[in-house]
C-alpha positions in Angstrom: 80.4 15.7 96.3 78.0 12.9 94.1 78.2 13.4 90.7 74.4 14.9 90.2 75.3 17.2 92.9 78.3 18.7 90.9 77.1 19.0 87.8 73.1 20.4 89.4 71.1 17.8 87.5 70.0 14.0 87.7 69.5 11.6 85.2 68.8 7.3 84.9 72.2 6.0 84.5 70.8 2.6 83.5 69.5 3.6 80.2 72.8 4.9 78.8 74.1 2.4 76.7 77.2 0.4 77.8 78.9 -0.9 74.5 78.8 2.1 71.7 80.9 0.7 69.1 84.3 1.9 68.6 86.1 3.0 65.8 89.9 4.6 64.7 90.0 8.2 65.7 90.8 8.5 61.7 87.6 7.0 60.9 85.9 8.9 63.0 86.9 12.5 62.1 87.0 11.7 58.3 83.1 11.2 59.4 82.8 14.3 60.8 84.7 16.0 58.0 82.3 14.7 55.7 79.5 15.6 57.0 80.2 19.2 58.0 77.7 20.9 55.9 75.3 18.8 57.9 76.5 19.5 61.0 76.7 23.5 60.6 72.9 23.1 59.1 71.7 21.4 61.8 73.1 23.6 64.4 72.1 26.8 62.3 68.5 25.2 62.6 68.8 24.7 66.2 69.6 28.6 66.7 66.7 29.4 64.0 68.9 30.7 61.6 67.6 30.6 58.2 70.0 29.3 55.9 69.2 26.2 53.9 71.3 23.0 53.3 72.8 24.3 49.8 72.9 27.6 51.2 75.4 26.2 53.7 77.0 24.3 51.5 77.5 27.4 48.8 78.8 29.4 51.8 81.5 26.3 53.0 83.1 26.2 49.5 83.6 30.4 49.7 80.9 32.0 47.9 78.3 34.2 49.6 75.0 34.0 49.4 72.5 36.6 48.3 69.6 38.0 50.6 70.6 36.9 53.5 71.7 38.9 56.6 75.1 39.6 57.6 74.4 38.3 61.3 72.9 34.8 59.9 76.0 34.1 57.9 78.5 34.8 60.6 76.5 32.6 63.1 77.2 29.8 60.1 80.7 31.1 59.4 81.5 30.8 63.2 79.8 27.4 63.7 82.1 26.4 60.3 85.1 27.8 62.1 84.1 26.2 65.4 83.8 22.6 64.0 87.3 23.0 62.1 89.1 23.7 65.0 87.1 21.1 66.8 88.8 18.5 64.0 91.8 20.0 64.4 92.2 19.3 67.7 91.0 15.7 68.1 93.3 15.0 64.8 96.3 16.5 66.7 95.4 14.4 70.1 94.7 17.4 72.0 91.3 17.8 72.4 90.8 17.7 76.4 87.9 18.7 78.4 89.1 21.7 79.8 88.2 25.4 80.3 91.2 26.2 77.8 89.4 24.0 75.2 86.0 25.2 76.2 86.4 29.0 75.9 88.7 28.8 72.6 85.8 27.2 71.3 83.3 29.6 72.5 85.6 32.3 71.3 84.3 31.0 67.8 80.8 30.0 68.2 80.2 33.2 69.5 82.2 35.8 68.2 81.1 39.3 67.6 77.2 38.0 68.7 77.6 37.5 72.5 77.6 40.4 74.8 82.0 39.0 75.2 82.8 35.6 74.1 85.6 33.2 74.7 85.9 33.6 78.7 83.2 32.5 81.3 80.2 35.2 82.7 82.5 37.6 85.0 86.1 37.4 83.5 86.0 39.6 81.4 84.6 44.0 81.6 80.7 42.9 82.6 80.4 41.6 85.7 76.8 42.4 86.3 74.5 40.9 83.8 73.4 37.5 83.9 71.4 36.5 81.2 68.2 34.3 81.5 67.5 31.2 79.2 63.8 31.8 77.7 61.7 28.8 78.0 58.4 30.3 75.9 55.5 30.1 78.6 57.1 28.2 80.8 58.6 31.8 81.9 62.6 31.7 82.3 65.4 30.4 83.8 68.0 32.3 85.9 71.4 30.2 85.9 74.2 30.8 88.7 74.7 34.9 88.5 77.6 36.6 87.0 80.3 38.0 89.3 83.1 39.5 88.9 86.1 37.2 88.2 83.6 34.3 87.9 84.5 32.3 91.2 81.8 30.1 91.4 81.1 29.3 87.9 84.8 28.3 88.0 84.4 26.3 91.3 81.0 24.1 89.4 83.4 23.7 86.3 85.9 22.1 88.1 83.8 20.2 90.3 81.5 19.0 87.3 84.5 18.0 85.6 86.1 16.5 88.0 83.4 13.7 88.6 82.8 13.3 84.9 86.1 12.1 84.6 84.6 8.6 86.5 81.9 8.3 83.2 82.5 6.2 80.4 83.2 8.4 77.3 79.6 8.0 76.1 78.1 9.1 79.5 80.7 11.7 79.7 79.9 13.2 76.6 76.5 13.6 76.8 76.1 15.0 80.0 78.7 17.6 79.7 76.1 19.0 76.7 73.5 19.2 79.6 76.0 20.5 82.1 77.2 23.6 79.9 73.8 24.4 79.1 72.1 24.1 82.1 75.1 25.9 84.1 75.5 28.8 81.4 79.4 29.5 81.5 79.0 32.2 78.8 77.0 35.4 77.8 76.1 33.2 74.6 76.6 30.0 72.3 76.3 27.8 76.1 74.3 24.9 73.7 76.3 25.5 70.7 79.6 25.4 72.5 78.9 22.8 75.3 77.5 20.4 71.9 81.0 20.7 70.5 83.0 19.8 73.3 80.3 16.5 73.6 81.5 15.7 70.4 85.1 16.2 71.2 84.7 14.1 73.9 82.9 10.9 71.5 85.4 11.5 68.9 88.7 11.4 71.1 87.0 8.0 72.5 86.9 6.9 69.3 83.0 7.1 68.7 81.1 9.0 65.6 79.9 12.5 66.8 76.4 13.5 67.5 74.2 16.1 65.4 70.9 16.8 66.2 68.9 16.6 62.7 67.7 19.5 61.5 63.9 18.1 61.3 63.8 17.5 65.2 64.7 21.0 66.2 61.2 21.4 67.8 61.6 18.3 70.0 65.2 19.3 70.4 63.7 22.7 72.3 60.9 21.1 74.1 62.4 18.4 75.8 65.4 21.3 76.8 63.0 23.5 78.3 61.8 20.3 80.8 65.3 19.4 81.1 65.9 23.3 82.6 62.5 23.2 84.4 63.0 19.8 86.3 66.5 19.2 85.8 66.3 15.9 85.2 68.8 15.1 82.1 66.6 11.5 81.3 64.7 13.0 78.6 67.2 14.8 76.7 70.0 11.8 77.0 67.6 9.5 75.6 67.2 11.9 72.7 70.5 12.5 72.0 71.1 8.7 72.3 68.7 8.7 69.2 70.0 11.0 66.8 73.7 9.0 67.2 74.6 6.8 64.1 74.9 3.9 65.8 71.2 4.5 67.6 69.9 0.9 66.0 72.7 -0.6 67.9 72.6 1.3 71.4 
């Protein structure tokens, strides 16, 4: 099996850079640490929630904040926790692309909002429901269905990772964030989820994560819903490619 056919999309390998510079996995995390609050912004932007930057920032250092609902600040509170444990586990040298790492992280991003969280479409009571991915009025998209015991969305998993294991880091990293959205292993937080486990990916390698800014959440969503609609990953990888640090260099 080719690499496009495992992971179900296509995309122009030629234009992903080949030299992203390199740093000390210390260097990079204390990066990420730094810039949490940005990171959990961004991403609350991304799933319209309508905290602001100092609202974030008021809710990381443990004070609540006033007028807000209770489901917006857990979707902040979970992406917080998320990218903590993320940290956590590149520090410790045991961030690996894996289901185990996937789901634990999805069992944060998505806690008490998804219809079950932390275990793929089908392992879990519902075994019926398979939830579209809007795409405004370009109608919707239907990913692989949910069955019971999940065998298939198992079988792409494994097969996906599998021939990402051939990428360079860089490659590898951004194309699992495609392959976890467009294949929809959970009820909910598929983006969210598959975004963290890119940047798990850059930062074990060495390389500063990836947030998408807050201010390009609109081109963010178009380009995805022609990425879902052609699946063709060229687009989106040369957008992520430009909200990296390093873009001026790539």
């Amino acid at each position: 099996m080719s690499l496009f056919d495992a992971l179900g999309f296509r995309w122009d390998r030629s234009l992903v850079p080949g030299h992203v510079p390199v740093h000390s996995t210390e260097r990079v995390c204390f990066r990420f640490h730094k810039m949490l609050p940005e990171f959990v912004w961004d991403a609350g932007v991304l799933e319209g929630n309508p905290f602001t930057f100092p609202e974030v920032k008021t809710l990381l250092d443990g004070v609540t904040v006033g007028g807000r609902k209770l489901t917006d600040q857990a979707q902040i509170v979970n992406l917080a926790e998320s990218a903590k444990r993320l940290l956590a586990l590149v520090k410790a040298g045991e961030f690996k692309l894996s289901k185990s790492v996937f789901t634990e992280l999805n069992g944060i991003v998505a806690r008490n909002e998804a219809l079950e969280w932390g275990l793929f479409r089908g392992e879990g009571q519902e075994t019926n429901y398979t939830p579209n991915v809007g795409l405004g009025e370009a109608g919707l998209f239907t990913p692989i269905a949910t069955a019971s015991g999940a065998p298939v969305l198992n079988q792409v998993f494994d097969a996906g990772v599998e021939q990402l294991d051939a990428c360079p880091p860089f490659e590898r990293a951004l194309a699992f964030f495609l392959f976890g959205a467009l294949q929809q292993f959970f009820f909910d937080g598929n983006k969210r989820t598959s975004r963290f486990m890119m940047n798990g990916v850059l930062m074990s390698s060495g390389i500063d994560a990836i947030s998408v800014p807050a201010g390009k959440a609109q081109a963010f969503n178009e380009k995805m819903v022609r990425f879902y609609q052609g699946r063709d990953g060229t687009e989106m990888l040369q957008f992520l490619i430009s909200c990296h640090p390093d873009a001026d260099q790539l």
